[in-house]
C-alpha positions as CSV (number, residue, x, y, z in Angstrom):
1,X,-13.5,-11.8,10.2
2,X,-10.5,-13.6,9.8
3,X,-7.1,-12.5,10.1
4,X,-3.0,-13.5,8.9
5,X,0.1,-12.9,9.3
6,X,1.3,-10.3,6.4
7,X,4.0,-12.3,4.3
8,X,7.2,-12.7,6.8
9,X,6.2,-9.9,9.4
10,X,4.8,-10.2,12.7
11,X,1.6,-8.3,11.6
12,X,-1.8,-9.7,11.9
13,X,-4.1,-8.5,9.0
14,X,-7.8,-8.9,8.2
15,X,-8.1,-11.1,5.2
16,X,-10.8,-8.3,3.8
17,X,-9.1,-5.2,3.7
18,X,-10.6,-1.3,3.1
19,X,-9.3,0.1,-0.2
20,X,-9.9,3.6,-0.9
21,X,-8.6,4.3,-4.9
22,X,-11.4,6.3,-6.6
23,X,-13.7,6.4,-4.0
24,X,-12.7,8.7,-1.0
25,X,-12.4,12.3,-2.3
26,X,-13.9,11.5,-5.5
27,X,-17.1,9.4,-5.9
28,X,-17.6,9.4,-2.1
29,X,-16.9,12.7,0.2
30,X,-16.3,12.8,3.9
31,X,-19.9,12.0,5.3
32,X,-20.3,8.9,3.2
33,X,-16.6,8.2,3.8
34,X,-17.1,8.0,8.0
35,X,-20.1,5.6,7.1
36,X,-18.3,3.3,4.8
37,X,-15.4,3.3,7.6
38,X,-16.7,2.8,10.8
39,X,-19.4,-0.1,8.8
40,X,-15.6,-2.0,7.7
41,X,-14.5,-1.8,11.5
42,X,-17.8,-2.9,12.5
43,X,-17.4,-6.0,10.8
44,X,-13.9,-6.9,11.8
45,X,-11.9,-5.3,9.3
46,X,-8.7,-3.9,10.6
47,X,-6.5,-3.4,7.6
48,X,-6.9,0.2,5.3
49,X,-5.1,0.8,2.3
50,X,-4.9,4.5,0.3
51,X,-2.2,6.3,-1.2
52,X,-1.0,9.4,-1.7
53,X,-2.0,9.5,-5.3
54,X,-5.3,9.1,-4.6
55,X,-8.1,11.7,-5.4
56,X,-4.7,14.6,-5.7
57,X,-4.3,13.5,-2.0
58,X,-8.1,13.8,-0.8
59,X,-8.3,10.6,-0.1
60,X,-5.4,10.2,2.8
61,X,-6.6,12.9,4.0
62,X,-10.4,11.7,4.1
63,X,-9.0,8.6,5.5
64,X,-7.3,10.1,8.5
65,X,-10.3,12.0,9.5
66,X,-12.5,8.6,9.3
67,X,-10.2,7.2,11.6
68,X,-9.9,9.7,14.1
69,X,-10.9,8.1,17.5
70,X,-10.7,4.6,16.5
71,X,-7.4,3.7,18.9
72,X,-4.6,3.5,16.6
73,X,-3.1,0.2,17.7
74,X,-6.6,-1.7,17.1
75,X,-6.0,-1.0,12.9
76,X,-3.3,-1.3,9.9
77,X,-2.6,1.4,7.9
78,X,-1.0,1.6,4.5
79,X,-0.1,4.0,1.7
80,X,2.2,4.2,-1.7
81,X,4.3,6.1,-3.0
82,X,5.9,6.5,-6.4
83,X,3.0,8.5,-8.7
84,X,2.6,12.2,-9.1
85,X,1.7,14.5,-6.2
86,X,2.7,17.7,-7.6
87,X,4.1,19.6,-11.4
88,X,7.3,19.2,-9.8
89,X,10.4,17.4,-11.4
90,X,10.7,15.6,-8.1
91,X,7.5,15.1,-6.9
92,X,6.8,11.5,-8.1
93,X,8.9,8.4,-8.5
94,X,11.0,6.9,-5.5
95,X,14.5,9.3,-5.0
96,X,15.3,9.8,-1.2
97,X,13.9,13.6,-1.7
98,X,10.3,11.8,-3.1
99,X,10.1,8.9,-0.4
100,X,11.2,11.2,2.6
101,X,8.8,14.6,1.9
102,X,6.2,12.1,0.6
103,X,5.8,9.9,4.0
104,X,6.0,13.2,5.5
105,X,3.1,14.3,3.8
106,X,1.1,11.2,4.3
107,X,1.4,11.3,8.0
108,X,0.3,15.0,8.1
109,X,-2.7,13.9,6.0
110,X,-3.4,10.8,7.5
111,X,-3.2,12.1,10.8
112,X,-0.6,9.6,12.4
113,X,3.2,9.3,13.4
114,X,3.8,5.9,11.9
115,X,2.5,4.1,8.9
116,X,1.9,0.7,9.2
117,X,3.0,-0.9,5.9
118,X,4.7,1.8,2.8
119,X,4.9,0.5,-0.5
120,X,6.7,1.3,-3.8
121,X,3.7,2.0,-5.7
122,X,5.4,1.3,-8.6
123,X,9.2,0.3,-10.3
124,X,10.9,3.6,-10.7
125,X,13.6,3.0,-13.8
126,X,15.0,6.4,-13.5
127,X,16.5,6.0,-9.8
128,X,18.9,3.9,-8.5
129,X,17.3,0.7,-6.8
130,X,19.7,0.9,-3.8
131,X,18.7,5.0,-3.0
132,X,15.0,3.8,-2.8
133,X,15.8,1.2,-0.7
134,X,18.3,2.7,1.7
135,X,15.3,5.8,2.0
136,X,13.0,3.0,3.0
137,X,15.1,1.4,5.2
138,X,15.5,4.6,7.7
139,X,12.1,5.4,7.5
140,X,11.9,1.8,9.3
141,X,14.6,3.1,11.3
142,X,13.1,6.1,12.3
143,X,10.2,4.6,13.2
144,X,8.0,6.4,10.7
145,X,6.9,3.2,9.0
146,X,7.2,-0.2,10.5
147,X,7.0,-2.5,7.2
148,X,8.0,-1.7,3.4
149,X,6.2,-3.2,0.5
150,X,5.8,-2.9,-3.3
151,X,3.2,-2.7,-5.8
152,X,3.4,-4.3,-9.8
153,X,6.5,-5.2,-9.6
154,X,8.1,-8.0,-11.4
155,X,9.7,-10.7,-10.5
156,X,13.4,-9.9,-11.7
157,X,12.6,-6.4,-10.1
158,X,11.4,-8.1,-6.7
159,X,14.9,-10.4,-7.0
160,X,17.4,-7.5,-7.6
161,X,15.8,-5.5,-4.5
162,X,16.3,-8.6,-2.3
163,X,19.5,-8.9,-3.1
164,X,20.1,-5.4,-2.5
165,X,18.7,-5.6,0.7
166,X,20.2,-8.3,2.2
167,X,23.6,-7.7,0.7
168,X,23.1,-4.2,2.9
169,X,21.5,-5.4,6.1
170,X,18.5,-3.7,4.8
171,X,14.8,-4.3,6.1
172,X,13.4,-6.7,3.9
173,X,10.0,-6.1,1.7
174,X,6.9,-8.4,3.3
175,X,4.4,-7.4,1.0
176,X,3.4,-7.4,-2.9
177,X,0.8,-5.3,-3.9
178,X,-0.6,-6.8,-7.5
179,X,-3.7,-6.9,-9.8
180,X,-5.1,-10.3,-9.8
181,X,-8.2,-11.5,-10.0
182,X,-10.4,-14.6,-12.0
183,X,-9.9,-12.4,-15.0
184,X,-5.7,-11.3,-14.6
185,X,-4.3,-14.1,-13.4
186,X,-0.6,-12.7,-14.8
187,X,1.1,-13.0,-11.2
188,X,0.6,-16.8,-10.6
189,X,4.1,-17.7,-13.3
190,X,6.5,-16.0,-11.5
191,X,5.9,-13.5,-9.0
192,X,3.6,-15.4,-6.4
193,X,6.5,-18.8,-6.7
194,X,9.3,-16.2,-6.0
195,X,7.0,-14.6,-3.0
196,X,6.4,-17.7,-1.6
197,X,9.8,-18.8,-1.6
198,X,10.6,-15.3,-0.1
199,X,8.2,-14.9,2.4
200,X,6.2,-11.8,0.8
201,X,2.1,-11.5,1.0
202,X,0.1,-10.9,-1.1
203,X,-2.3,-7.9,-1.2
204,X,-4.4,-8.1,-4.5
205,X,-6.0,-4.9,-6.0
206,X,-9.2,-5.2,-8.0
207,X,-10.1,-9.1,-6.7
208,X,-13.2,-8.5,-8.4
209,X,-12.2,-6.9,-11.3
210,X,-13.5,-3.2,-10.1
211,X,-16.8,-4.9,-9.6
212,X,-17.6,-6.9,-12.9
213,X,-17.2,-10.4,-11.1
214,X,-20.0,-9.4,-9.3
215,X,-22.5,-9.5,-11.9
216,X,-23.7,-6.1,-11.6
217,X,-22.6,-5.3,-15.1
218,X,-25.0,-6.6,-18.0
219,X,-24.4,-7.1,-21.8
220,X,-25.8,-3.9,-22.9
């Protein structure tokens, strides 16, 4: 295995990473789960990736089980948040309230004090860019999560946070979290120039199109 620095940050991460959307929790239950885990460590990889959305929050938890043992500076841990968790009015997007008792949650499930890398799972239009951000920036402070990231944002919504952020001495993203793939290629015109320029990685979702690039899906 092979491993990089993540965007701008310090962190070393395997160039193969562990996803767990629809599969912990929901196609694949805890026994299959440990297998599928300990088989990734086996072959080097080092980097996991859930969220809290995933499987109604089955899948974190699954996750944290799996991992229980493994020494928790040998591995990378991420998770999201921004979806629904709850029939709450406030359980979903990215207010302080949402961001704090969500990365609360996630460390309870995934059995850990500090997450790794945190990302904006999504843009949230409906909350003020610099409340997300400042919630971010103390969980960094608190030492609850060491990096901040995003996923499917855009590049004006990538440039306005940056300037937020270093206008207010905030930690800075590192990471971007997009779809791309041979078939969705949407992120090469202006988000992967503006990360470049800015020193965020790049942690694609779906590379192989949820399994069609690998020819297992025939006409018919």
């Amino acid at each position: 295995m092979e491993y990089r620095r993540l965007g701008s940050s310090g962190m070393y991460v395997s160039e193969i990473a562990y996803g767990n959307w629809v599969t912990h929790g929901s196609q694949v239950e805890a026994e299959a789960a440990n297998k599928c885990v300990k088989a990734a460590l086996d072959v080097g990889i080092t980097t996991f990736d859930t969220a809290d959305v995933y499987a109604g929050t089955k899948a974190e938890t699954i996750l944290g089980k799996a991992l229980k043992g493994v020494r928790r500076e040998s591995y990378e841990l991420f998770t999201k948040v921004y979806h629904p968790t709850g029939t709450g009015k406030n359980d979903r997007g990215l207010s302080r309230k949402h961001i704090m008792e969500s990365c609360h949650a996630s460390l309870k499930r995934l059995n850990t004090d500090h997450i790794d890398l945190y990302q904006a799972h999504r843009f949230d239009v409906e909350t003020p860019l610099e409340e997300t951000l400042s919630a971010f920036d103390d969980l960094i402070r608190q030492g609850k999560v060491s990096y901040i990231g995003f996923s499917e944002w855009n590049a004006t919504e990538i440039k306005d946070a940056l300037k937020i952020q270093d206008a207010r001495g905030y930690n800075r993203f590192v990471s971007s979290q997009p779809q791309y793939s041979a078939l969705w290629r949407v992120i090469e015109a202006e988000v992967v120039p503006l990360s470049r320029k800015e020193g965020i990685g790049q942690i694609v979702w779906s590379p192989m199109a949820q399994g069609v690039l690998t020819g297992k899906y025939l006409p018919g």
